[in-house]
C-alpha positions as a Markdown table, in Angstrom:
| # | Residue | x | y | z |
|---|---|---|---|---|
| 1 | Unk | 53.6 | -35.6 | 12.3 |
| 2 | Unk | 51.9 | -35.6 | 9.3 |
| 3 | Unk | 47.8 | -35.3 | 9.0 |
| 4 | Unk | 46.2 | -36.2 | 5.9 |
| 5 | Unk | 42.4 | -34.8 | 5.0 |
| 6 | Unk | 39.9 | -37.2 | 4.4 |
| 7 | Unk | 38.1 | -36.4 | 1.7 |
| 8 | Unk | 41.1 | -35.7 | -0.2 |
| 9 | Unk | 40.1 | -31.9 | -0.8 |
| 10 | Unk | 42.4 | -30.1 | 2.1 |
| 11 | Unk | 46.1 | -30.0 | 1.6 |
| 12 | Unk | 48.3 | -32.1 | 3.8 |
| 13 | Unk | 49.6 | -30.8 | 7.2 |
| 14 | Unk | 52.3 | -31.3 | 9.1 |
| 15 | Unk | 54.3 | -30.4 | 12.0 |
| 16 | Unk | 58.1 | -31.3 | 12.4 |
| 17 | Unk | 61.0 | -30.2 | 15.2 |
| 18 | Unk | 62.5 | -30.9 | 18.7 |
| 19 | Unk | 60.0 | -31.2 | 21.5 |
| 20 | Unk | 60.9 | -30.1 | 25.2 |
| 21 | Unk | 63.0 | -31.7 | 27.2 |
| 22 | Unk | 62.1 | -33.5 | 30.6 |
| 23 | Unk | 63.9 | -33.9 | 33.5 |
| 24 | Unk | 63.5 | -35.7 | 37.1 |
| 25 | Unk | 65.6 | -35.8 | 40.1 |
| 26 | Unk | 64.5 | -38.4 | 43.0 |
| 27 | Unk | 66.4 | -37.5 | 46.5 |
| 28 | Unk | 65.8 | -40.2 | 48.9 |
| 29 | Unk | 64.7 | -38.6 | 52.6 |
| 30 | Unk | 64.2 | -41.6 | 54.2 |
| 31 | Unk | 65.0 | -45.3 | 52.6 |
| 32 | Unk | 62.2 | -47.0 | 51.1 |
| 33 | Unk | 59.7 | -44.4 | 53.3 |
| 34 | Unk | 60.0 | -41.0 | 51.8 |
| 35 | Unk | 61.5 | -39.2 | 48.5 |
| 36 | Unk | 61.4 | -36.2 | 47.5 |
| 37 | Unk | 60.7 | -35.0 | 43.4 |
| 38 | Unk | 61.9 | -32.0 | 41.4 |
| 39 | Unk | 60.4 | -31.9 | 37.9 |
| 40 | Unk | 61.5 | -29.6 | 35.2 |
| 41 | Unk | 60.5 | -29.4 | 31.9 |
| 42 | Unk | 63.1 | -27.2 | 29.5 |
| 43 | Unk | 61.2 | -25.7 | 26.6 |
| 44 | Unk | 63.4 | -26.6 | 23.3 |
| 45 | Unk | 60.2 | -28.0 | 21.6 |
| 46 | Unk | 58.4 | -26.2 | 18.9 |
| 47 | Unk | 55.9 | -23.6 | 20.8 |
| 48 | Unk | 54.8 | -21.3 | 18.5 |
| 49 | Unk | 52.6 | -23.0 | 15.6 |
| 50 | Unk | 51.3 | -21.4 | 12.7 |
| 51 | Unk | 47.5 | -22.0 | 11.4 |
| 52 | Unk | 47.6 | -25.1 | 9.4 |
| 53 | Unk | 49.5 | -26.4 | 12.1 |
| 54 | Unk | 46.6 | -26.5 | 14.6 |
| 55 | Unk | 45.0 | -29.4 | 12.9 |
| 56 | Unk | 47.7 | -31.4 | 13.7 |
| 57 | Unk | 48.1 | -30.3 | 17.0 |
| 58 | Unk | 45.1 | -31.4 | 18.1 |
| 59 | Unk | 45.1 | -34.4 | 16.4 |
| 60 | Unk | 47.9 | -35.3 | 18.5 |
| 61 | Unk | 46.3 | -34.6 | 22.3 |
| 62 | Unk | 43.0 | -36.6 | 21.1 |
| 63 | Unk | 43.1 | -39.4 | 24.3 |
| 64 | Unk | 42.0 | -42.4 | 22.3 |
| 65 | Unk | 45.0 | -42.9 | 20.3 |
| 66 | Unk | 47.5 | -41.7 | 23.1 |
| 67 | Unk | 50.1 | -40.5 | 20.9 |
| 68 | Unk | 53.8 | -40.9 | 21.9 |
| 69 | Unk | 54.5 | -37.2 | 22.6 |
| 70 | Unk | 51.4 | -35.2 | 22.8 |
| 71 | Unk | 52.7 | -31.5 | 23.4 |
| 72 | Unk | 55.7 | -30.5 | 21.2 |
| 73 | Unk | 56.5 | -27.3 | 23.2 |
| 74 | Unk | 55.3 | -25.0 | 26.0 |
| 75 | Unk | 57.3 | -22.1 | 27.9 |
| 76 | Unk | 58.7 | -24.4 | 30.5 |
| 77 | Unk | 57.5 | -25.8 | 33.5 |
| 78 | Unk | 59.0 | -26.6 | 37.8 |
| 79 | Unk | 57.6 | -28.9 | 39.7 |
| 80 | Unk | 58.2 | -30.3 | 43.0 |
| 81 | Unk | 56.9 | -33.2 | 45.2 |
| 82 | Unk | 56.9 | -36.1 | 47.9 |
| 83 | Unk | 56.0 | -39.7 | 47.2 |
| 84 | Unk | 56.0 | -42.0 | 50.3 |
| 85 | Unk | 55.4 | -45.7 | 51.1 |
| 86 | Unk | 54.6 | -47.2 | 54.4 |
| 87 | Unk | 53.9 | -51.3 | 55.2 |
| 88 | Unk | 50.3 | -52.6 | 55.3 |
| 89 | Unk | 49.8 | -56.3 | 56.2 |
| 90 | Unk | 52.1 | -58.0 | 53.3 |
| 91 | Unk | 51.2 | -55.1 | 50.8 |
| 92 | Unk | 52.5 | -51.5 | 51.0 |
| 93 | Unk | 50.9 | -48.1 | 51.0 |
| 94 | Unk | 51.8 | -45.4 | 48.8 |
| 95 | Unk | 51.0 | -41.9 | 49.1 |
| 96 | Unk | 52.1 | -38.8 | 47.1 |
| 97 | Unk | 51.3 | -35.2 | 46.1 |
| 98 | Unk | 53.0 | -32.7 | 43.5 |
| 99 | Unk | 52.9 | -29.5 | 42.3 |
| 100 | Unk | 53.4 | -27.9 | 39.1 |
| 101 | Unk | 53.9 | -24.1 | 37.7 |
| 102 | Unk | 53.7 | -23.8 | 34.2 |
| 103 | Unk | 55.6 | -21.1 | 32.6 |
| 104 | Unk | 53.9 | -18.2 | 29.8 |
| 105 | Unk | 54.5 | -18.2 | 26.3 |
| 106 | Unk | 53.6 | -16.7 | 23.1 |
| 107 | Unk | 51.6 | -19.5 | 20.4 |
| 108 | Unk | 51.3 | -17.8 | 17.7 |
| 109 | Unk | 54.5 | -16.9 | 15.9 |
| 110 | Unk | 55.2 | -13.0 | 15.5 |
| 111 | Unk | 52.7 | -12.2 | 18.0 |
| 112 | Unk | 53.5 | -11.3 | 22.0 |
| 113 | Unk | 49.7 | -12.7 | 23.0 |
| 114 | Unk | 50.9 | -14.8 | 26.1 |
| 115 | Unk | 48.9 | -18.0 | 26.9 |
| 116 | Unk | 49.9 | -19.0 | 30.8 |
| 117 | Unk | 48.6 | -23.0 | 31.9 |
| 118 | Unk | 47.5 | -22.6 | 35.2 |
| 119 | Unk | 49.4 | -24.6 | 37.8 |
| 120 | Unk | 48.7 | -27.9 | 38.8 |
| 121 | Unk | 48.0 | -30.2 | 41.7 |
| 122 | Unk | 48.2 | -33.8 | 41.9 |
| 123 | Unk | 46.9 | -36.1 | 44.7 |
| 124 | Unk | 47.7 | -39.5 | 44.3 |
| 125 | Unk | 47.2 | -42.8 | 46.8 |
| 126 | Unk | 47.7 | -46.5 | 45.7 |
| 127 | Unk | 48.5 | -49.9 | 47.1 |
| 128 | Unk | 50.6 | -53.1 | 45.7 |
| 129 | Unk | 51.7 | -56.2 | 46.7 |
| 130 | Unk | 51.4 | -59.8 | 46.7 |
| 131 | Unk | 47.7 | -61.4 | 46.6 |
| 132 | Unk | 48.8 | -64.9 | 45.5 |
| 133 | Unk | 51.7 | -67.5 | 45.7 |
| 134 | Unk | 52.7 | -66.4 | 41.9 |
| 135 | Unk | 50.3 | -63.1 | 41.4 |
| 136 | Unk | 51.1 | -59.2 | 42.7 |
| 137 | Unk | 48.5 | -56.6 | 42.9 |
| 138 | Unk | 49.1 | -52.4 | 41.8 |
| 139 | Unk | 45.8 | -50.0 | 42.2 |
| 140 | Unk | 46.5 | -46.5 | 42.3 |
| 141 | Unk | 44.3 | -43.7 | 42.0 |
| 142 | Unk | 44.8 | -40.0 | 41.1 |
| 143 | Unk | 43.2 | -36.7 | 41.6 |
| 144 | Unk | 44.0 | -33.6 | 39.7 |
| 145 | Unk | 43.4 | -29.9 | 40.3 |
| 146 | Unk | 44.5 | -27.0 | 37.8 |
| 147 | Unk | 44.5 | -23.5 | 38.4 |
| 148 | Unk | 42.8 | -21.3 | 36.0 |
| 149 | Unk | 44.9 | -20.7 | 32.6 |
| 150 | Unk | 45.2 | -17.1 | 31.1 |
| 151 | Unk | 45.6 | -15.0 | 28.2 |
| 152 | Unk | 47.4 | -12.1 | 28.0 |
| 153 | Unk | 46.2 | -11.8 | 31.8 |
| 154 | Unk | 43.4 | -12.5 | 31.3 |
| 155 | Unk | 41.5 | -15.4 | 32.5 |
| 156 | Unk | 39.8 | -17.7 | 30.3 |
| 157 | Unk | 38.8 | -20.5 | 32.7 |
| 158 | Unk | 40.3 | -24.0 | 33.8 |
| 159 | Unk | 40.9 | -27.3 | 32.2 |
| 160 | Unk | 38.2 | -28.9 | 35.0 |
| 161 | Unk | 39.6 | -31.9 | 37.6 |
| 162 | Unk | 40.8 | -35.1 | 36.7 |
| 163 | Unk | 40.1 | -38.4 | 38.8 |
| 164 | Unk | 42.2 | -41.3 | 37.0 |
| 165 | Unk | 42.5 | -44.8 | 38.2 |
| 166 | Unk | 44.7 | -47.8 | 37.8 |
| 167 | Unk | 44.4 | -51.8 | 38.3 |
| 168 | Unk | 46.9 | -54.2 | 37.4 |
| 169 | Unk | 47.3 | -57.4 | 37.6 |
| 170 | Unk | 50.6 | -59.5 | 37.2 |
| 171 | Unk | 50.9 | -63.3 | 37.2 |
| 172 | Unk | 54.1 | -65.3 | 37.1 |
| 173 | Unk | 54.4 | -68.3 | 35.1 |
| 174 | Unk | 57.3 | -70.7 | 34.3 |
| 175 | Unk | 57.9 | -69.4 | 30.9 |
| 176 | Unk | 57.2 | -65.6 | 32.2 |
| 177 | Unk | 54.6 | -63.3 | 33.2 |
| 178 | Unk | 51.2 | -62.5 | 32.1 |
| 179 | Unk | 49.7 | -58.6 | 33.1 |
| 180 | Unk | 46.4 | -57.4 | 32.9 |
| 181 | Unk | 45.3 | -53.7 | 33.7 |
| 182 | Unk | 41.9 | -51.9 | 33.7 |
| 183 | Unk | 42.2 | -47.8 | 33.9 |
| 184 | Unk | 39.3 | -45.0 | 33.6 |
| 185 | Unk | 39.8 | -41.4 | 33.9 |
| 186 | Unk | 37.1 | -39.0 | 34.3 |
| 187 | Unk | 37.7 | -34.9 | 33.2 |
| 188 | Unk | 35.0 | -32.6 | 34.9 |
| 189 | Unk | 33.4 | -29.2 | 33.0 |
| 190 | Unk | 35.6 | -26.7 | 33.2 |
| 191 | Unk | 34.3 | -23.1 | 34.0 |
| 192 | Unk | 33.1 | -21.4 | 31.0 |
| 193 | Unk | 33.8 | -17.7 | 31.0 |
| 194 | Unk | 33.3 | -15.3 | 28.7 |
| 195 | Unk | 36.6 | -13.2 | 27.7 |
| 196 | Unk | 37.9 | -11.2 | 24.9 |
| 197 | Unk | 38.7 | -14.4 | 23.3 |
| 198 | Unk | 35.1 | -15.5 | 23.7 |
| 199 | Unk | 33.9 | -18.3 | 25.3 |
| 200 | Unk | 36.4 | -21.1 | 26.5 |
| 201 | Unk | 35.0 | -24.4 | 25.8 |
| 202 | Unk | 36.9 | -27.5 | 26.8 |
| 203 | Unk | 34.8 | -31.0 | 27.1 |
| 204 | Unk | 34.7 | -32.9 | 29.5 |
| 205 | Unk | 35.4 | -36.6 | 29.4 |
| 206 | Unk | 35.7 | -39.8 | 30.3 |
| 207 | Unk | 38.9 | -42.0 | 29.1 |
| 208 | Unk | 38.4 | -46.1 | 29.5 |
| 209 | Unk | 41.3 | -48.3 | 28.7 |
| 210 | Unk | 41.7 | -52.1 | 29.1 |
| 211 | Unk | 44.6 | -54.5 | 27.8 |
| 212 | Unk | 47.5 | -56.8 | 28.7 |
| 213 | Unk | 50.6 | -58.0 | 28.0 |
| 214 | Unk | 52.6 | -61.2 | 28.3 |
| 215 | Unk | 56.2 | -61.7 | 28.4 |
| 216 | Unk | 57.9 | -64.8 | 27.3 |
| 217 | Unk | 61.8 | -65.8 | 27.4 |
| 218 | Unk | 63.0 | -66.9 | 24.7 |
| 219 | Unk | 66.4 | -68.1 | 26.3 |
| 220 | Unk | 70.0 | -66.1 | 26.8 |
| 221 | Unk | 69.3 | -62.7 | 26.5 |
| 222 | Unk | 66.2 | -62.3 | 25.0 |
| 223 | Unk | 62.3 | -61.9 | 26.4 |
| 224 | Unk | 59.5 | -61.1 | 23.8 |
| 225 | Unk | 56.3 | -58.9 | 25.0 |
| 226 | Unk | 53.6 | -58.8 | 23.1 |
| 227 | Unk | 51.0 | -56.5 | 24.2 |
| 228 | Unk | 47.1 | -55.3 | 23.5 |
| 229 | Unk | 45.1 | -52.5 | 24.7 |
| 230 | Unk | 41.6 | -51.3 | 23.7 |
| 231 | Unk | 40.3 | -47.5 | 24.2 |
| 232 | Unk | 37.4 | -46.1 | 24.0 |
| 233 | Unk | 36.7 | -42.1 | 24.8 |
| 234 | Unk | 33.2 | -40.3 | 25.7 |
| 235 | Unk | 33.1 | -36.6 | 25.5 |
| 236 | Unk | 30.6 | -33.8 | 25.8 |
| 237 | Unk | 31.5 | -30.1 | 25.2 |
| 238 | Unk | 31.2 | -27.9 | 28.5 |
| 239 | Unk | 28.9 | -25.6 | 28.9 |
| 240 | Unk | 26.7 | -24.2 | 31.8 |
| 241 | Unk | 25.7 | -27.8 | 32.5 |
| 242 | Unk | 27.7 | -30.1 | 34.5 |
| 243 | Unk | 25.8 | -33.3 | 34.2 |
| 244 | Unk | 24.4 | -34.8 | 30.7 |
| 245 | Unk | 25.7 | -37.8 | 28.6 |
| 246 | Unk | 28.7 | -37.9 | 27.0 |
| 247 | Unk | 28.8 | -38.9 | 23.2 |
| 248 | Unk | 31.3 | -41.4 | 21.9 |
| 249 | Unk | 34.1 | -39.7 | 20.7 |
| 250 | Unk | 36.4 | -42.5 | 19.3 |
| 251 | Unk | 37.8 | -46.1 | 20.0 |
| 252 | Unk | 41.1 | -47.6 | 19.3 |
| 253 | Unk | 43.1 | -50.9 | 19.3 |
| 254 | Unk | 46.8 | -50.7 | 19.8 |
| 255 | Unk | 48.5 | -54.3 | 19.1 |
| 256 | Unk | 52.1 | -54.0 | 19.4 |
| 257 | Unk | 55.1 | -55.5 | 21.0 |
| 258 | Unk | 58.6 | -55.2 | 22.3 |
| 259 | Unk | 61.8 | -57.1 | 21.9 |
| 260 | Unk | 64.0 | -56.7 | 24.7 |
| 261 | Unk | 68.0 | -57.6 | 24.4 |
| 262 | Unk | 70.4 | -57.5 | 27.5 |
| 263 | Unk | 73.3 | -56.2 | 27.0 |
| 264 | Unk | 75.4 | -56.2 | 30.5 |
| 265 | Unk | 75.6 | -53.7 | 33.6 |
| 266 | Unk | 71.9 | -54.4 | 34.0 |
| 267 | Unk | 70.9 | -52.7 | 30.6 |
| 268 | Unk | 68.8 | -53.7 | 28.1 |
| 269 | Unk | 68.2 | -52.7 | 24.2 |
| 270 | Unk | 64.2 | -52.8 | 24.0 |
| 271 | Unk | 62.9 | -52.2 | 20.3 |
| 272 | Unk | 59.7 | -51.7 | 20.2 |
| 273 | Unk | 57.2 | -51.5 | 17.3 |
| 274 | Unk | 53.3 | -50.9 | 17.3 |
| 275 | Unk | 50.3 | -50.6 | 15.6 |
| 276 | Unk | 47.0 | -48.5 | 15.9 |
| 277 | Unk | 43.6 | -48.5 | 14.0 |
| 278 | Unk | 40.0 | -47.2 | 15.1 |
| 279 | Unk | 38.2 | -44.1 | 14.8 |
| 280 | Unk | 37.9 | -40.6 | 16.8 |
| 281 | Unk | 35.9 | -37.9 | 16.7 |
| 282 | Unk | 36.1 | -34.9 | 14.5 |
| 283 | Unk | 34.5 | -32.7 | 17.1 |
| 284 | Unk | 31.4 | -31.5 | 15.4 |
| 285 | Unk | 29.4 | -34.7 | 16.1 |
| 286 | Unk | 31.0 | -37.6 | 13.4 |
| 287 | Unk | 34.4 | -39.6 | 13.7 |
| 288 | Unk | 36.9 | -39.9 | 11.2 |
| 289 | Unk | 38.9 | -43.5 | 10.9 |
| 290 | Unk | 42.8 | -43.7 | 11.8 |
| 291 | Unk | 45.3 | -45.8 | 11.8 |
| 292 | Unk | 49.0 | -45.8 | 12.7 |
| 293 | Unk | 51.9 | -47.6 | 12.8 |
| 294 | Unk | 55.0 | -46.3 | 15.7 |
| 295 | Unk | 59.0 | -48.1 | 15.8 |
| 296 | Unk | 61.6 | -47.1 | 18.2 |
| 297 | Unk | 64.1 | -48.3 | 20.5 |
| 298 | Unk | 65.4 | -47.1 | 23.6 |
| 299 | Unk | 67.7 | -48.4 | 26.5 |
| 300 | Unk | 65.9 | -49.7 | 29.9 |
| 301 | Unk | 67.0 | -50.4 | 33.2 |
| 302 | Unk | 66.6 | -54.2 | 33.6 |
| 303 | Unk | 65.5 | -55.7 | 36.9 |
C-alpha cells in the first residue's frame, strides 16, 4: 500500500508484506439449531511498523473507503462462540455471541513497549426469510463490547461500544436477482484517561452505508454482478463529552463488479475488479480526495 502526499512536498510512503492469517472452524451441535465457532487469528502479518509507516496505517483503517485488509499484523488472537437459529412463522431467528482475546505485541520495531487490544464481546440477533412470492428478507443487528487495551500494563482506555445494523433486501427475477442493503454503525466515546502516554483519544463515530447489486446470467457458466455502494462517515474526537455533533469525515462511492465462472464440484472462479473515489478526512478538521482502483480473484462456494 502505497500513500502519496498531497501537496506534493512529503515523500511517498508505503507499507508492503504478509498480513495475518485467519482461520474458522464451524462444529455443528445440533443440525440447523446450534454451532459452535473457534476463531484464530495466526500473526504472520507485518506488526511492527516503523514511523513513516504510520501514515499509511491509518489511511488504511479510515471506515469510508473500507479497504480490503485493514490490519496487516497484530500478536494473534482466540476466539470462540455459538451462533443458533430457531423457526418463527415462515422466517427464522438467529441468535449469536462471541468472544475474543487479543494477544500483546511489541509496534515499534527494536523496542519491547507491549501494546495489548482488550478483549472483545459481540452480541449479535437477526431475522431472514421470505416476505414475498420472489423477495427474502436479512436484518441483523450487532452489539460490541471491548475490554480496555494497554500499554506496557498500563491502561490507556477502550475503543468505546459498537452498535451496527444490517437490512437487505433480495428480489428474484427471470434473468436473476436484484439486492438492496442499508447498514449504519454507531462507535460510542471511549474513556479518556490520562497515562504515561498521555491522553488516549479515539473518536467516536457513526458509519452509514447504502448500495446494491444485481446479478444477471449470461448463459452456461457465467453470471455478471455489478454492484454500487455509497458511504458516508461522521466523526468527532472523544473527549470528556459524550454527546455533541459529529463532523463529516469523508464520503465514498465504490462502483465495481464481479464476474463469476463455474468450474464443476460446485466451485466457481469469481474475478472481481473495483473502483473507489470520494474524499476523507485528514483528521485536523479538512478532507483530502482519494480514489482507488482494487482486482482480484478468488474461488467461491457456489450455491
Amino acid at each position: 500500500a502505497r500513500l502519496t502526499p498531497a501537496d506534493g512536498d512529503a515523500p511517498e510512503a508505503e507499507i508492503r508484506g504478509p498480513v495475518d492469517t485467519e482461520t474458522r472452524l464451524l462444529v455443528t451441535l445440533i443440525p440447523e439449531r446450534l454451532t459452535l465457532l473457534i476463531s484464530g487469528v495466526v500473526p504472520t502479518g507485518t506488526e511492527a511498523l516503523e514511523v513513516d509507516e504510520l501514515d499509511v496505517a491509518g489511511a488504511l483503517v479510515n471506515r469510508a473507503i473500507g479497504y480490503a485488509v485493514p490490519n496487516l499484523g497484530s500478536g494473534g488472537q482466540a476466539g470462540v462462540g455459538f451462533v443458533g437459529a430457531v423457526p418463527w412463522d415462515d422466517m427464522a431467528l438467529g441468535l449469536g455471541a462471541t468472544y475474543v482475546h487479543a494477544v500483546a505485541y511489541a509496534p515499534v520495531p527494536g523496542q519491547n513497549e507491549q501494546w495489548k487490544p482488550g478483549g472483545q464481546w459481540r452480541f449479535r440477533a437477526g431475522v431472514e426469510g421470505p416476505v414475498g412470492p420472489r423477495t427474502y428478507l436479512r436484518a441483523t443487528t450487532v452489539l460490541g463490547l471491548r475490554g480496555e487495551d494497554s500499554f506496557d500494563d498500563d491502561a490507556v482506555g477502550t475503543a468505546g461500544r459498537t452498535v451496527h445494523g444490517y437490512v437487505s433486501v433480495n428480489h428474484g427475477t427471470d434473468s436473476g436477482s436484484l439486492t438492496v442493503y442499508v447498514m449504519d454503525s454507531y462507535r460510542s466515546a471511549p474513556q479518556v484517561e490520562a497515562t504515561s502516554l498521555g491522553p488516549v483519544r479515539m473518536p467516536r463515530g457513526n458509519l452509514f452505508a447504502v448500495g446494491g447489486r444485481m446479478e444477471f446470467r449470461l448463459g452456461g457458466a457465467l453470471h455478471l454482478v455489478p454492484r454500487v455502494e455509497y458511504r458516508n462517515l461522521r466523526e468527532a474526537l472523544a473527549d470528556a463529552e459524550t454527546t455533541g455533533s459529529l463532523d463529516p469525515a469523508g464520503s465514498t462511492l465504490r462502483l465495481g463488479s464481479d464476474l463469476r465462472v463455474a468450474i464443476g464440484s460446485g466451485l466457481g472462479l469469481v474475478f472481481e475488479a473495483n473502483g473507489l473515489f470520494g474524499n476523507v478526512g485528514d483528521g485536523v478538521g479538512s478532507t483530502v480526495g482519494v480514489r482507488g482502483l482494487r482486482a482480484g480473484v478468488h474461488l467461491a462456494v457456489l450455491r
